[in-house]
VOGU-3710 file (C-alpha; in Angstrom, 3 decimals, decimal comma):
1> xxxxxxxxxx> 0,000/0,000/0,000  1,323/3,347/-0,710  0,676/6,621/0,787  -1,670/7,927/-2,162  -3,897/4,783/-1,529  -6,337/4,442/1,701  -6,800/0,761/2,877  -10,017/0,266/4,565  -10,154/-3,185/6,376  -14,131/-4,054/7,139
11> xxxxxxxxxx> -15,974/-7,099/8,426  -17,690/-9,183/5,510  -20,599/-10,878/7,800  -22,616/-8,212/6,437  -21,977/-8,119/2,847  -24,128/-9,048/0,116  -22,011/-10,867/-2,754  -23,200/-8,122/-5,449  -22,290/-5,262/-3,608  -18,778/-6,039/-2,665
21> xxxxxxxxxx> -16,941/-3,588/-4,453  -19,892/-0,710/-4,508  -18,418/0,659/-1,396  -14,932/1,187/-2,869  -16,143/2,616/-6,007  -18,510/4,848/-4,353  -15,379/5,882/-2,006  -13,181/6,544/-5,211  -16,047/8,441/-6,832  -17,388/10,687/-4,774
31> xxxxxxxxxx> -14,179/11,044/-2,503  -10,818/10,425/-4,523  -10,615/13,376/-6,301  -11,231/15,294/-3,653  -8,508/14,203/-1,592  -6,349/13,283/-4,608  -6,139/9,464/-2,712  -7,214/5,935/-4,212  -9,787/4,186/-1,710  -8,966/0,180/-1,114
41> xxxxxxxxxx> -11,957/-1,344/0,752  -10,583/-5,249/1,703  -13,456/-7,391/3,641  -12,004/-9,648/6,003  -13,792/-12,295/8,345  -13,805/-11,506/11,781  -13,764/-14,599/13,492  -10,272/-15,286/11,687  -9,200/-11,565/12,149  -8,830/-9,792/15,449
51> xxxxxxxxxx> -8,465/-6,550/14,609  -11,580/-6,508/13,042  -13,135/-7,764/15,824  -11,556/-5,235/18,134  -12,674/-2,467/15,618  -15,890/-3,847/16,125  -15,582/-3,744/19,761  -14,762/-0,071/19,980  -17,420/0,857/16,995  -20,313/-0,410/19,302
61> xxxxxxxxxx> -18,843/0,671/22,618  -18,995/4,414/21,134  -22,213/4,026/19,035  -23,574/2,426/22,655  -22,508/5,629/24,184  -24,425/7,804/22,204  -27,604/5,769/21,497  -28,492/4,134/25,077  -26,623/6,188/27,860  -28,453/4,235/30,799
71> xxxxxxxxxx> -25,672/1,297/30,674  -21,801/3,069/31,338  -20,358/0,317/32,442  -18,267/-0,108/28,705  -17,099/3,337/28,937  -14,713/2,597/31,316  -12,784/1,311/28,095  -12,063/4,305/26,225  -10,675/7,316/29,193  -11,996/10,023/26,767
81> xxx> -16,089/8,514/27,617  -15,561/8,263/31,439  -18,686/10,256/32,804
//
């Protein structure tokens, strides 16, 4: 990977066979210009990869945080959330 190119590493439970390389085209579209950077979208599984699943881990703990505030005991994870 070189430093013009953006490598985005995602989880491919979710991903419909047809649409597998809409996301990186989209990215390159509407986005590569701009930033004068090629978009790489790679789908990994995440029961093989563990930084994926830590991503994952940290994606829900902060989406958690902002959609159902009632539960703080995963906050304690990231210092920046601590309430």
């Amino acid at each position: 990977m070189n430093t013009e190119e953006i490598q985005l590493i995602l989880d491919n439970r979710n991903v419909k066979i047809g649409s597998l390389n809409s996301l990186q085209d989209y990215l390159n579209s509407a986005l590569g210009l701009i930033y004068n950077k090629k978009f790489k979208v790679v789908y990994r599984n995440s029961n093989e990869h563990r930084e994926v699943q830590m991503a994952d881990l940290v994606a829900n703990v902060i989406f958690g945080y902002y959609n159902y505030r009632s539960d703080k005991s995963a906050y304690k994870l990231i210092p920046s959330m601590k309430n």
